[in-house]
C-alpha positions in Angstrom: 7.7 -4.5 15.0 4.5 -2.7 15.6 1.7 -2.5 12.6 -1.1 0.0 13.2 -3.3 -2.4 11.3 -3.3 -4.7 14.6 -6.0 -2.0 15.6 -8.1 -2.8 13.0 -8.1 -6.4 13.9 -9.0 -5.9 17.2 -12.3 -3.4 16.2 -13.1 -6.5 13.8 -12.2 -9.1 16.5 -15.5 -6.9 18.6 -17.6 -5.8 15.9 -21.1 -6.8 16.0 -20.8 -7.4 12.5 -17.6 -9.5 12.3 -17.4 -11.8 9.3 -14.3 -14.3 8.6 -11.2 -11.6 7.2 -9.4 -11.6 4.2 -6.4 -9.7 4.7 -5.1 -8.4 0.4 -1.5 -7.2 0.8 1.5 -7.7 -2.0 3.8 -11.1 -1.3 6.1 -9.7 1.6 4.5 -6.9 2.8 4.1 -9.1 6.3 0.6 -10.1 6.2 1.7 -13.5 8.0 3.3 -12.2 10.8 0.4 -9.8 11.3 -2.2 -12.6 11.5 0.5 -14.6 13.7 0.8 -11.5 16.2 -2.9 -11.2 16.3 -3.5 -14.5 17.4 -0.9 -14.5 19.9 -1.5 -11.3 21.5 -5.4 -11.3 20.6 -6.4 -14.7 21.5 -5.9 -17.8 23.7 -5.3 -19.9 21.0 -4.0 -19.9 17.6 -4.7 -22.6 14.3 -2.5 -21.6 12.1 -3.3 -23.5 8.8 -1.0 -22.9 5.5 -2.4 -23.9 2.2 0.5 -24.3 0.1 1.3 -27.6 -1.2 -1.0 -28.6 1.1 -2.7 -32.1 -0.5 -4.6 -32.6 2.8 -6.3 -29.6 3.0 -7.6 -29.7 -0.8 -9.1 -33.3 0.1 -10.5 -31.9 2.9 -12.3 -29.0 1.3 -12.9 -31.5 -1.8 -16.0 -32.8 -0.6 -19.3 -31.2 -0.1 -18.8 -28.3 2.9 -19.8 -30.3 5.9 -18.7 -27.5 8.7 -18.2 -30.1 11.7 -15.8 -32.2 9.8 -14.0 -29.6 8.1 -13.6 -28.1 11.8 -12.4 -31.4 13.3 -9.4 -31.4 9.8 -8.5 -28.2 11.0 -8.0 -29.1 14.6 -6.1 -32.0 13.3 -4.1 -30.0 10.9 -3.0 -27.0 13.2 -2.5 -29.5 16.0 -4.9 -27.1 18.4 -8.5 -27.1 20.2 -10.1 -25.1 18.1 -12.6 -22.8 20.1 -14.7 -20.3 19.0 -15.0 -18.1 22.2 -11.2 -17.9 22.3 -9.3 -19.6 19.4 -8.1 -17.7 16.1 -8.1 -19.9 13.0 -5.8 -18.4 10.1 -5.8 -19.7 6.8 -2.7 -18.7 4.9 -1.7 -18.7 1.0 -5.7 -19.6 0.8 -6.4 -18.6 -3.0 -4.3 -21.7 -3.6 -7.3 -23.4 -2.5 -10.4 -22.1 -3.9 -12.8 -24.2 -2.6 -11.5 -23.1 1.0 -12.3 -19.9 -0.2 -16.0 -20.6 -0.7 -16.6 -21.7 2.5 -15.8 -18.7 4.3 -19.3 -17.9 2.7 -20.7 -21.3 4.9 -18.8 -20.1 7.7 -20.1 -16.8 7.4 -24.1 -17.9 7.1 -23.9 -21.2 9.6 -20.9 -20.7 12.0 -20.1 -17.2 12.3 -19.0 -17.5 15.7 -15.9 -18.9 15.1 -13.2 -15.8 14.3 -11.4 -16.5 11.0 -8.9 -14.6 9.0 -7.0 -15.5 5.7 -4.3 -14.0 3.6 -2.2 -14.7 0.5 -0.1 -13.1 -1.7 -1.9 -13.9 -5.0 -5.4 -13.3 -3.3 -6.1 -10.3 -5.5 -5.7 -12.1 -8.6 -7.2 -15.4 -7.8 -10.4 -13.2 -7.0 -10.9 -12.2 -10.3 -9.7 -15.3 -12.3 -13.5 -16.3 -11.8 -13.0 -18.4 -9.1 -15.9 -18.9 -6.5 -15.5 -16.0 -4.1 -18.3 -15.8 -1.1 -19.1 -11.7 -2.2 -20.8 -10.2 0.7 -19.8 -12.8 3.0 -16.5 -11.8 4.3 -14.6 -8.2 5.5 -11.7 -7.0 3.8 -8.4 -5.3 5.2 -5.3 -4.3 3.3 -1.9 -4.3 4.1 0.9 -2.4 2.8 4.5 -2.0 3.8 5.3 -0.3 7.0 4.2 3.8 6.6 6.9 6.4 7.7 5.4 6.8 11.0 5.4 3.1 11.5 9.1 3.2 10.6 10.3 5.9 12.6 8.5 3.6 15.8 10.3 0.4 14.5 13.5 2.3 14.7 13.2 3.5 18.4 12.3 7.2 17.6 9.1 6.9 19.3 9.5 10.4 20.4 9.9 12.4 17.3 7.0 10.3 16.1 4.7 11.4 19.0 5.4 15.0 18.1 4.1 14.4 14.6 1.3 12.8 15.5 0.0 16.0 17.6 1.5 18.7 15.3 3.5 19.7 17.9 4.3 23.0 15.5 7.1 24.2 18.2 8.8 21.0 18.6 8.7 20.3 15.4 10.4 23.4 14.3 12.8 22.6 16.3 14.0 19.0 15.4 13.1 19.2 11.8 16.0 19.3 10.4 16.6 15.7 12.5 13.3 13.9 11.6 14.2 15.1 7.5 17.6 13.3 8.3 14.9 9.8 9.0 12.5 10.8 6.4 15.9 10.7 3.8 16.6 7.5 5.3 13.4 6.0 4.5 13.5 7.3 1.1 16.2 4.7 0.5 14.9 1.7 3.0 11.2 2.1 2.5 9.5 -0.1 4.4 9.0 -3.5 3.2 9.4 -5.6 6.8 12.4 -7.6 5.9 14.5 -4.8 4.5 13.3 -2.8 8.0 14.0 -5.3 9.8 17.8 -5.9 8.0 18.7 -2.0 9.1 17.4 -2.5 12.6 20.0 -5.4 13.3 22.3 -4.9 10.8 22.8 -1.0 9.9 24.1 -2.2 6.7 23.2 0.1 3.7 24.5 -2.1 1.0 22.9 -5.1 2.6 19.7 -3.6 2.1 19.9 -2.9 -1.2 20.5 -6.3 -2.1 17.8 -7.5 0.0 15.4 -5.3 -2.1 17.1 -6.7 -5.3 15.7 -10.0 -4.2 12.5 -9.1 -3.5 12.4 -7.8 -6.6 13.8 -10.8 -8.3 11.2 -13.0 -6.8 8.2 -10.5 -8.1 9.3 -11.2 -11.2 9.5 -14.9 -11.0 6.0 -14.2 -10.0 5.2 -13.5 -13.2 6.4 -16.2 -14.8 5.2 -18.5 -12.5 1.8 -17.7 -12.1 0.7 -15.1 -14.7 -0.4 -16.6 -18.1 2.7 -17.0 -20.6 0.8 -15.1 -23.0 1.2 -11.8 -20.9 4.2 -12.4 -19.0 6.4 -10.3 -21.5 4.2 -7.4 -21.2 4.2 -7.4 -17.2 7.9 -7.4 -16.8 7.2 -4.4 -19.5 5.0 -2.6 -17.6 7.1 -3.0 -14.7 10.5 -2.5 -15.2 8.6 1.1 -17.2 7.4 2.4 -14.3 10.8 4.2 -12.8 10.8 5.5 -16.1 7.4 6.8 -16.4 7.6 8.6 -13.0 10.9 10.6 -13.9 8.9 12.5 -17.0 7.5 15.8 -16.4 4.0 14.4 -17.3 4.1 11.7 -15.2 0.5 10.6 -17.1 1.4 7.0 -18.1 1.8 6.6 -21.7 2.2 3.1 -23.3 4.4 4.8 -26.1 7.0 4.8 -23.7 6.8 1.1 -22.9 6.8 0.0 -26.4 7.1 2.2 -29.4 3.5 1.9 -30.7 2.0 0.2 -27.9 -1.8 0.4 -27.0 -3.9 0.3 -24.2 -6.2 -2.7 -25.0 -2.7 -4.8 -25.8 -1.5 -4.2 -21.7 -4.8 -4.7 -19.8 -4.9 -7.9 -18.1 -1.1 -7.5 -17.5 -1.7 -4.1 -16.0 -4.6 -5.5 -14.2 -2.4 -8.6 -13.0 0.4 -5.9 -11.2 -2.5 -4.1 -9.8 -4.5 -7.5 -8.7 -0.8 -8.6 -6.8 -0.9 -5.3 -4.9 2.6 -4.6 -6.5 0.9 -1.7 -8.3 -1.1 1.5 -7.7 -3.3 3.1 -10.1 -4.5 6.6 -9.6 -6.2 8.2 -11.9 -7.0 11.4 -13.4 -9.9 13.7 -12.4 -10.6 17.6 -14.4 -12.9 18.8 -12.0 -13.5 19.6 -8.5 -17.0 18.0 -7.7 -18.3 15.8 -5.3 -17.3 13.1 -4.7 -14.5 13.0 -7.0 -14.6 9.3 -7.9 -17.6 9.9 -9.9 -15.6 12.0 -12.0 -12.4 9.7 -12.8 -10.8 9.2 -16.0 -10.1 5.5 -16.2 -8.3 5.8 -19.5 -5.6 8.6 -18.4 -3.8 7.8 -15.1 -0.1 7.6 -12.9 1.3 4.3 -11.6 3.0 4.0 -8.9 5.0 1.0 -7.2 3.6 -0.7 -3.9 7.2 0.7 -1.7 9.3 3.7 -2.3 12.8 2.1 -0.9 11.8 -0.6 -4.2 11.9 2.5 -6.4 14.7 3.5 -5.3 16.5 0.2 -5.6 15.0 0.0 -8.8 16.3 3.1 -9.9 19.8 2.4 -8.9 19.5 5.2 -6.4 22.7 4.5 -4.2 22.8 5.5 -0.2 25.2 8.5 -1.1 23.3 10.1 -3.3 20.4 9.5 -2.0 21.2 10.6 1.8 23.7 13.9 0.5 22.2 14.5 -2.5 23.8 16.0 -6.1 22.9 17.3 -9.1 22.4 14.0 -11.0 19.8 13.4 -8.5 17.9 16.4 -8.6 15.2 15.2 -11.5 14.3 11.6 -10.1 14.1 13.6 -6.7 10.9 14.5 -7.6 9.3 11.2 -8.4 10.7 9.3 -5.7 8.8 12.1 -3.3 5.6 11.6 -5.3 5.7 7.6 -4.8 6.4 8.2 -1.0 3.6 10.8 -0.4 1.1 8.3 -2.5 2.4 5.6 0.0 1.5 7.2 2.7 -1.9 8.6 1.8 -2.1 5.1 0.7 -0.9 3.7 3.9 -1.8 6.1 7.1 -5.2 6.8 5.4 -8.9 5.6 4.2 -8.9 8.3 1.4 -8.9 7.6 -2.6 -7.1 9.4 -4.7 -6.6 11.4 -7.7 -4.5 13.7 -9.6 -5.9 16.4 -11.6 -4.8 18.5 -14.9 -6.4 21.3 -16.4 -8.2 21.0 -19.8 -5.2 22.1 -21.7 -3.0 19.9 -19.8 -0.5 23.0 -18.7 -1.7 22.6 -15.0 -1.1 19.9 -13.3 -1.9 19.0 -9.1 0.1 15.8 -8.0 -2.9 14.7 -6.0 -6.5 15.6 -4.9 -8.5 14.3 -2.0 -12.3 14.3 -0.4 -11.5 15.0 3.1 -14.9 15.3 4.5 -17.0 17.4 1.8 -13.6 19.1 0.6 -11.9 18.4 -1.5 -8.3 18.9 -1.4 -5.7 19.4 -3.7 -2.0 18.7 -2.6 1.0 19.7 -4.3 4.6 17.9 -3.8 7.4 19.7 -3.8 10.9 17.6 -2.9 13.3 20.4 -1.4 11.9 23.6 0.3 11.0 25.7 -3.5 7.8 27.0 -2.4 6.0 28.0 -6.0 2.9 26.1 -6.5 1.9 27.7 -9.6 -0.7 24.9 -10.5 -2.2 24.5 -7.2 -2.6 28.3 -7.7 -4.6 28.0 -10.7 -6.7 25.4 -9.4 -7.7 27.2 -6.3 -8.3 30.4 -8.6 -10.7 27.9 -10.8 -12.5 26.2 -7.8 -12.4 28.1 -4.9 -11.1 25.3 -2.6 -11.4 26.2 0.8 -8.7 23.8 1.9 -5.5 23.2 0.2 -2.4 21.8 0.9 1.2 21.7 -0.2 3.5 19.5 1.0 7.5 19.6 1.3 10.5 19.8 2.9 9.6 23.2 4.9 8.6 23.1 8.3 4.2 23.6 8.9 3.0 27.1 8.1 -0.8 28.2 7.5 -1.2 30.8 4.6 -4.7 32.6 3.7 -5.4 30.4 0.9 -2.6 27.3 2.0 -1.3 24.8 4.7 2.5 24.1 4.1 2.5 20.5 5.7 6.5 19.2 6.2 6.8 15.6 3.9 7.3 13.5 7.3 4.0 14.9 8.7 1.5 14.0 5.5 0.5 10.8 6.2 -1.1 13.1 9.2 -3.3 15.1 7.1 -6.5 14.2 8.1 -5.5 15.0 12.0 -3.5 18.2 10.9 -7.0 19.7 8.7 
């Protein structure tokens, strides 16, 4: 199963300013096998050290950080040579050791030429529990489940994906109708590696559902298991809200909806918890059109939207048949699900932050905005082929945008004032502008 973040890894394996790697990524979204697949195709040699439950390694890292003789416990540990000039060393589930942590800061200053990477599923939050974290010491890459495009490839429809990739407007045209077919598909599967991985051998629908049930199951046990008690109640709450949330009109969250009466201040750290796991995504609200569009964010009004769009689905109780042929019960969660999967993909194909925007009065509304360069660029979602964009209208009519994009199930067309780009090609965007 091919990730495109293996081509990161390899720039930071060569960059002249390579410093050990932590790899954030949600429990699950395959950031093992990733560092596993690096070292094996990447390297000569692999240590492959796992920090959970692992009473050697926190005496080891117990002491004071003495480089050589943590080295030699490493070689002993991982039962390999270690290197520099040709030997990977990963150190997985490390936030359960966060003296381990510090020392990529010691390994950073004093030994820099040995290649390290970590990873674990909790990373995000054991950073900011306070714990001793080597800032400016270490790179960062983030991992999330397999993109569309890296699901069509996983599949064996290397071709179709090819087209995509260089707009191929003619071909395209052509086979749409047979990529949407995939894109449906992936509506339901999503593309967390172990449900992929199920439909590649197993072509069982059903199957994959109740793999995502567990996946979900063991989020939640998550919570209780390593969130504080004191806040596990309003996680599963903010959670198990979200489907919810995204199936309003306004899809602005409101903690009304959680809990009659609820407030901000009484959800923060649990909110910040989901997003600190990588299980959630929080985009917030802009009202202008300046540059650069994160200096104009409204931290107090924004959407959330869950780390995998198959897991919405499944959360939803969206079964194959109606997800694949469709009916009129579907129609309004149609919507929302095609919001989370365009979010995923900007999210996963891209470098770009984004927004969402709403007009003073709050009648306008764009799904998302984007700086692409020094535009910005508004996109509307639409889930079928209904072309209106009245709201991306008004915004173009307020700000003049010079590039503006809606996205949906119509094939690529280029207006005066708009780019129709189809829903399989927008994780493309930056290539197709």
């Amino acid at each position: 199963m091919y990730r495109e973040r293996i081509e990161d890894l390899k720039k930071w394996k060569i960059s002249n300013n390579r410093k050990p790697l932590i790899i954030r990524g949600a429990r699950q979204v395959g950031k093992t096998w990733l560092m596993k697949e690096f070292g094996r195709t990447c390297y000569e040699k692999c240590a492959y050290i796992n920090f959970d439950y692992n009473t050697r390694m926190e005496k080891l890292f117990d002491e004071d950080f003495d480089l050589d003789k943590i080295l030699q416990g490493l070689k002993l540990e991982s039962g390999v040579n270690i290197e520099p000039q040709n030997t990977l060393i990963i150190l997985d589930e490390i936030q359960e050791n966060p003296r381990a942590l510090k020392a990529l800061k010691y390994f950073c200053e004093n030994a820099n030429e040995y290649h390290i990477i970590s990873a674990g599923s909790l990373l995000g939050v054991a950073i900011h529990q306070g714990n001793s974290f080597p800032v400016g010491k270490v790179n960062f890459l983030d991992l999330y489940p397999l993109s569309f495009f890296e699901f069509m490839e996983a599949i064996g429809k290397k071709d179709f994906l090819e087209l995509i990739k260089k707009n191929d407007v003619g071909l395209l045209d052509v086979f749409s109708s047979k990529i949407r077919e995939y894109l449906k598909l992936y509506y339901y599967i999503g593309g967390m590696p172990e449900v992929v991985n199920s439909y590649i051998q197993n072509d069982n629908l059903l199957e994959i559902r109740e793999i995502q049930e567990n996946l979900l199951d063991a989020y939640e046990r998550d919570f209780s298991k390593h969130a504080p008690s004191n806040i596990v109640p309003r996680i599963r709450q903010l959670w198990n809200n979200i489907p919810t949330q995204l199936a309003k009109e306004n899809k602005k969250f409101i903690y009304g909806l959680v809990r009659e009466g609820a407030r901000a201040r009484e959800y923060e750290i649990a909110l910040s918890w989901l997003i600190d796991c990588g299980l959630v995504y929080q985009i917030n609200r802009v009202n202008t059109s300046k540059v650069p569009l994160s200096a104009y964010q409204d931290f107090n009004a924004f959407k959330l939207y869950l780390l995998d769009v198959g897991l919405l689905s499944a959360m939803s109780g969206v079964d194959a048949k109606t997800l694949l042929e469709g009916n009129a019960i579907f129609e309004e969660f149609k919507g929302s699900l095609t919001e989370q999967y365009v979010l995923c993909q900007l999210k996963q194909c891209t470098k770009l932050d984004v927004f969402y925007w709403t007009s003073d009065t709050g009648k306008a509304e764009v799904d998302f905005i984007v700086q692409i360069g020094k535009n910005n660029v508004p996109i509307e979602v639409k889930s079928e082929e209904n072309l209106k964009a009245k709201s991306l209208k008004s915004f173009v009519e307020k700000y003049n945008t010079k590039v503006n994009v809606r996205t949906s199930m119509s094939d690529y067309r280029k207006e005066d004032w708009l780019i129709n780009i189809p829903l399989y090609s927008i994780g493309n965007i930056e290539n197709i502008i």
